[in-house]
N, C-alpha and C positions, 0 to 999 in steps of 0.2 A: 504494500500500500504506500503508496507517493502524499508526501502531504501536501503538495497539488491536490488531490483526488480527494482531501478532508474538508476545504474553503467550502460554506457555504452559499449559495448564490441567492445575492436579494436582489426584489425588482425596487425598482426605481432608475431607472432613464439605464442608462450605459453603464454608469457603476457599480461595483464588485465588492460587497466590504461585508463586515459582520454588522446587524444590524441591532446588537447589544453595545458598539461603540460607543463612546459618551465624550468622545474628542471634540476639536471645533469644527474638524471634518465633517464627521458626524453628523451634529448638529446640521451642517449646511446639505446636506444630503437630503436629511430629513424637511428641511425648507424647502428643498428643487424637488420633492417628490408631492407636497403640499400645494407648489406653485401647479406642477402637471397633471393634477387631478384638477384645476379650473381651467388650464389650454391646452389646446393641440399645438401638434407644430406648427399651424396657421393662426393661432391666439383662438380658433374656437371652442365655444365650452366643451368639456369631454365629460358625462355623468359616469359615475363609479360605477354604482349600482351598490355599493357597498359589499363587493367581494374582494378578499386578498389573497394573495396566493405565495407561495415560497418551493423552492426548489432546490434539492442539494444532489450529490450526486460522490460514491467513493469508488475506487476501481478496486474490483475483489478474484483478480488474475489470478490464480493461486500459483506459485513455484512447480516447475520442472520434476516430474519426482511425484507428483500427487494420482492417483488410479482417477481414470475417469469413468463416468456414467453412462448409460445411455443405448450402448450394445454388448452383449455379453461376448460375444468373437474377439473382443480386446484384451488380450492376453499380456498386457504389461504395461508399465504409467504411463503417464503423457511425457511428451519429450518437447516441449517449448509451447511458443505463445503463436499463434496465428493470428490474434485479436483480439483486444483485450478484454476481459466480460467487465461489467458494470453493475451497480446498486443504484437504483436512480430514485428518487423521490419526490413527489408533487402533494404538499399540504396546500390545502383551503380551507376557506375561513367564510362563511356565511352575513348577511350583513346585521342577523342577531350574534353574532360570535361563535356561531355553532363551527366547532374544525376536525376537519380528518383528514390523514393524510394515504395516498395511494404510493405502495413499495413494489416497484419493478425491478427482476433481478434476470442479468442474464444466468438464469441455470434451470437444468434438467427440471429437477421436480425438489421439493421439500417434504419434509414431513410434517403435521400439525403440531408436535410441539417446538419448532424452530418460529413461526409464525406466532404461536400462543404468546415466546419469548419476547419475540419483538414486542407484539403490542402490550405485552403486560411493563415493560419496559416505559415503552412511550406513557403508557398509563399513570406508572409512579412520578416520572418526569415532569407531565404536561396534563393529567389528568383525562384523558382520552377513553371513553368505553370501546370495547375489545369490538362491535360494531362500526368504530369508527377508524380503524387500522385494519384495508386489504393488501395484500400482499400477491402477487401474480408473477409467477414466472413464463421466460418467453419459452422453454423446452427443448435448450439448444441443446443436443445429442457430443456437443465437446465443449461440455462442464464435468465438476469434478464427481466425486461419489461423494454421499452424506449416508451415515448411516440412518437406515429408518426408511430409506428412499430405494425402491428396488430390491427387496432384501433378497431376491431371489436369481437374481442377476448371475452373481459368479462367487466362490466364497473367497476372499482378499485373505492373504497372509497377515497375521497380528499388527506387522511393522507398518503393513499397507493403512491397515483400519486404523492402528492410534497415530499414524500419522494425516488420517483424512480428518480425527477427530481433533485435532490442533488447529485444521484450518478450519472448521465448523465452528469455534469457539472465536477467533480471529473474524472471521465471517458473519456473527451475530453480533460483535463488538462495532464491527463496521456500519452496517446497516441501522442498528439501532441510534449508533451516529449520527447516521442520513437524518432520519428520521427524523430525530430532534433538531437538528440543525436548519430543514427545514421549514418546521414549526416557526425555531426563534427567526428566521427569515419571513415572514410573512409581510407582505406591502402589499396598498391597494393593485388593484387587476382588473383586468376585463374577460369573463369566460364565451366562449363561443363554441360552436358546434357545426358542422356538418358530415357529408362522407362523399365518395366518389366507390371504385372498384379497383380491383385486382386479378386475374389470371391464371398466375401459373401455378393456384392446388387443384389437385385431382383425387378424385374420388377412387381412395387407392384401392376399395373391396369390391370394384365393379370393370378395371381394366387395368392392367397389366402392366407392370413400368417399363418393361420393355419397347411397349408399343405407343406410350403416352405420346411422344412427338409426332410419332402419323397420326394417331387419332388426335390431336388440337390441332394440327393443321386442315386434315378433313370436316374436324369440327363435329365431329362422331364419340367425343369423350361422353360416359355414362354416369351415373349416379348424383347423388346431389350433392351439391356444395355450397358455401357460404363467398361470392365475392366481397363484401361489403369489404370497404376502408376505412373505419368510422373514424374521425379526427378532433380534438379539443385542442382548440388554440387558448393561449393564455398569453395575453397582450399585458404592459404594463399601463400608467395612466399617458403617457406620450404615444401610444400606439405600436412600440415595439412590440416584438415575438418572443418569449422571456421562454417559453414551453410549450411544447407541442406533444401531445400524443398519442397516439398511432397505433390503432389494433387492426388482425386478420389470423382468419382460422386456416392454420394450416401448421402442421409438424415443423418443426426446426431442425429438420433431416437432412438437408442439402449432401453434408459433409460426415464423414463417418473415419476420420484419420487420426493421428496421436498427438495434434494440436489442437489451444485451447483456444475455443474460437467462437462469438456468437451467433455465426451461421444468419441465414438472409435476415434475421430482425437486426441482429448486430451492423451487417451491412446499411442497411437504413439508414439506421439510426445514427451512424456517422457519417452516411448520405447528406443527411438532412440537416445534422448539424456545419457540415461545410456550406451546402447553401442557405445557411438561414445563420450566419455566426452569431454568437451569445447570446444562440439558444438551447434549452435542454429539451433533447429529444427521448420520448420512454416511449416502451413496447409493451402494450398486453396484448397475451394471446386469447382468441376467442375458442371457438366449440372445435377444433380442428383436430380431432380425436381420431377421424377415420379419412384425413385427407393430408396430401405431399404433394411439397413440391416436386416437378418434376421435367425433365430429366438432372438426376444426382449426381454425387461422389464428383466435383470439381469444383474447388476454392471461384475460379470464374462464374459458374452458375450461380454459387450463393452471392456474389457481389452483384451480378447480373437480376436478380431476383430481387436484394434490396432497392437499387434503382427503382423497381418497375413497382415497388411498396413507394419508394418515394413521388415517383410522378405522379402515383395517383394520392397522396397526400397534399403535394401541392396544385392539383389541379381542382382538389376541394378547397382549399387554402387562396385558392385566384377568387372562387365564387363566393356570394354574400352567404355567410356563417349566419347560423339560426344564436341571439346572445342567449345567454343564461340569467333569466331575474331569479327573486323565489328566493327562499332558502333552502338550506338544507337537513335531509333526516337521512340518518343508519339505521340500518338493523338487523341482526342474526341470528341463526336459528342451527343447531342440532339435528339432522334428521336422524334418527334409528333406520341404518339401514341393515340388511341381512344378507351374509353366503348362505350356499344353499346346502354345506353339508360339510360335515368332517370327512377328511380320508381316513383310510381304512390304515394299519399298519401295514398290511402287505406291501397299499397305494404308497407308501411314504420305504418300505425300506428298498422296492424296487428302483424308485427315484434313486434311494442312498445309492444302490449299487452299480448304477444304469454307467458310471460311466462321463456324463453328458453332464458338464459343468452347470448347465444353469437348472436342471434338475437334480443333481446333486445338493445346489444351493434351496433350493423349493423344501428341499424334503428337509432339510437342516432348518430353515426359518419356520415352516409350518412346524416342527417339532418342538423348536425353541417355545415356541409362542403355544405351544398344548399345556407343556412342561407347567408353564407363566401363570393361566386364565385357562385352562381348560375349554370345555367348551364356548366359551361367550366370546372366545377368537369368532364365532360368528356373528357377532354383533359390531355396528360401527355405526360410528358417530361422523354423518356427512355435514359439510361445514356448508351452508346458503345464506350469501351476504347481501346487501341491497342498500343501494345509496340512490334517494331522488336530489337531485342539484335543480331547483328549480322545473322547468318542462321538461328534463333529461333527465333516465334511471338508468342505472349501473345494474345489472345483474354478478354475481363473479361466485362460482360454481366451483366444488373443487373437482381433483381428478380430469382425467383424461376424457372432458365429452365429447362424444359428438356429433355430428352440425348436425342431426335431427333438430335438438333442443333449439338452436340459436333458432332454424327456419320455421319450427314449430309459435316459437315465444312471438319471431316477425311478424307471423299472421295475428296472432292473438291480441298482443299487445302494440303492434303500431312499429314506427320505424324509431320511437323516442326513447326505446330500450335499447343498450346495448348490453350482451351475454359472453362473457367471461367463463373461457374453462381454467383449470391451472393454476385454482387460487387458493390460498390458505393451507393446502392439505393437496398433496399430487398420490394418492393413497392406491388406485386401479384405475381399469378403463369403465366409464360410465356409458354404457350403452340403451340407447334407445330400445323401447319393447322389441322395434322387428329387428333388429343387430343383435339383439339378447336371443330373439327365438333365431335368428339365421345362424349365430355360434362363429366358428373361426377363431380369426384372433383376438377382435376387440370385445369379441363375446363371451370369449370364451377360454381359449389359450396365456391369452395377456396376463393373466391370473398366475404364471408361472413363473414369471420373471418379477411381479410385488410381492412376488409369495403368499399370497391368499390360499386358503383352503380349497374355493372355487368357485364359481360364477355364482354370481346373482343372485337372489330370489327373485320369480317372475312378479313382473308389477313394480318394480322400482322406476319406471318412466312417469307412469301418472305420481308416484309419491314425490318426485322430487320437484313435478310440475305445481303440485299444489303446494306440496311448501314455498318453493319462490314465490307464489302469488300469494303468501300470506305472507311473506317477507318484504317483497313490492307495497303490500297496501303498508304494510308496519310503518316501514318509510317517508310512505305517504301521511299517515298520522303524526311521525314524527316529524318532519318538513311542516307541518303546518301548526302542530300544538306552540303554543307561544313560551317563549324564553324572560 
């Protein structure tokens, strides 16, 4: 970590400071941010709205030497840096004072209590309800290993594991940094909203990767997908671009090599921040559970693929943004969800013996975890977060969903929703009723490599549907009860 990568970023016009200063600087900082919330660059008046916003951001690269995540075929550490991964953070602030802030990280997946961390953290700090701290990662396939995360993956030698767990303690130090820092950065802002599209995921359970560039050139690609690009601009009071951010459902698979890299969100995202200088650009991933990019396995595609995440951010970013008035309301909920059965000891000592690294691993973490809790390994607790900002709701789902969800919520609820997978908790693949009854991997196999017992209980589509909409209204009650 660079302590570059520690600075705070506060909005007010161009400048770059701590905004707990109490210098003469300071002070005048704070007058030119008071002057720019009554003129634009032409003297005309600019209304606040009474939203502010703060952003920090720490770089969480881990060293040379650290096991990565993501495919169980990687039979040895990562061997350098392809690009650096990032901790990014976006706090708002309500014009009752109501604030939360959004933790975007480039890595694989977490476990729910690295997430619980942070925000209990931010809580003691800044007094924040654990509704009001999401956490979303983009799912880039070269990040490191955490334990908790994949436990079924490949089993890591002692040295490997306590040294992943060094940098997972380094790694929640960091962030919860973020975090706070940008809390205490918070200046007035302007929020806005719109979306445009994107292209190149494919619906990986309906055609082939082999053949995905004839079929989108024929235009013969099958299954469903999510284009949307949905984007939040966060202006300061002079009209600058202080933060942008940037979601799409799709895998962060590009790359599959022994560099740490954050694959096309990464790519983006430093896209976007070369054309838009001093600004911070973040990635949440949306429902892109059963969708890739594609064609893969070249450092150029994933650079090639952020671009094509970028144009269509700024070709939203040209058009008139829908603003953000209103306040803002959290809220989250616990679902009980259920596997559908314990293995058998046979099923678990044949894994022991099979051989086959990442069932080897399955039969070791199902076992551990019998040993632990017994049966109620079939029990789990799904994390459904909900933030309204005004006419705009967040959904942020955890686990691997998807795009049924995102295209299902579209119809129901409007385009004023956006649906986050990847958030709080990357625990399995959440699959829609007909992916849960069609099986495969995301249905069914995927379960082998987070070490679950096994798929699903049927019926977990509608459970988790209704719980977001009783999560969605909470927010809405919240958003509107008065302060």
């Amino acid at each position: 970590m660079t302590s570059r990568s520690r600075l705070p970023i506060s909005f007010g016009a161009s400048f770059r400071c701590a905004p707990t200063a109490t210098t003469a600087r300071g002070r005048l900082i704070g007058l030119f941010v008071v002057l720019a919330l009554t003129l634009s660059a032409n003297g005309a008046p600019v209304p606040s709205g009474g939203w502010r916003a703060g952003v920090a951001r720490e770089n969480i690269t881990p060293p040379a030497g650290v096991w990565m995540t993501g495919y169980g075929s990687r039979d040895r550490p990562a061997e350098g840096t392809g690009q650096d991964l990032w901790a990014k953070v976006l706090a708002i602030s309500d014009p009752s004072g109501r604030r939360a802030v959004l933790v975007t990280l480039d890595l694989c997946g977490i476990p729910r209590e690295f997430s619980d961390a942070v925000a209990n953290a931010v809580s003691d700090s800044h007094g924040l309800p654990r509704s009001a701290v999401m956490v979303n990662v983009s799912h880039t396939h070269c990040s490191p290993f955490l334990r908790g995360y994949l436990n079924g993956l490949r089993v890591l030698p002692p040295e490997a594991v306590a040294r992943s767990d060094d940098y997972a303690l380094t790694l929640r130090t960091a962030v919860t940094r973020a975090a706070r820092a940008a809390l205490d950065a918070l200046q007035p802002a302007a929020l806005a909203w719109g979306e445009d599209e994107a292209h190149f995921g494919f619906n990986r359970r309906e055609n082939p990767e082999k053949d995905v560039a004839a079929l989108r050139a024929a235009g013969q690609l099958k299954g469903p997908v999510d284009p949307r690009v949905p984007v939040l601009a966060v202006r300061t009071a002079s009209g600058e671009l202080a933060a942008l951010l940037v979601s799409y459902a799709c895998h962060n698979t590009t790359l599959s090599y022994f560099q740490w890299h954050g694959d096309y969100a990464g790519s983006a995202q430093r896209e976007l921040e070369r054309r838009h200088p001093g600004a911070t650009v973040l990635f949440a991933s949306g429902c892109g559970g059963d969708i890739n990019p594609g064609p893969r396995r070249q450092v150029a595609l994933a650079e090639q693929y952020g671009r094509d995440l970028a144009d269509a951010a700024d070709r939203a970013l040209a058009r008139p943004l829908q603003g953000i008035d209103g306040t803002l309301g959290t809220a989250f909920a616990d679902l009980p969800l259920r596997f559908a059965r314990v293995p058998t000891a046979a099923e678990r000592e044949a894994a022991r013996t099979s051989g086959e690294p990442a069932r080897v691993a399955w039969a070791a973490a199902v076992s551990r975890d019998l040993a632990e809790k017994g049966e109620a390994i079939l029990d789990y607790g799904y994390p459904v977060q909900a933030w309204r900002l005004g006419s705009l709701a967040w959904l942020a789902l955890g686990g691997e969903v998807v795009v049924d969800y995102a295209l299902r919520f579209r119809v129901e609820e409007g385009r004023s929703l956006w649906v986050f997978g990847y958030s709080n908790d990357v625990m399995a693949y959440i699959p829609s009723e007909r992916v849960l009854r069609e099986g495969r991997y995301e249905g069914d196999t995927s379960m082998l490599p987070y070490g679950r017992p096994s798929p699903w209980v049927p019926g977990i589509e509608e459970k988790v549907v209704q719980a977001a909409r009783a999560t969605l209204r909470e927010a809405e009650r919240a958003a509107a009860a008065p302060r």
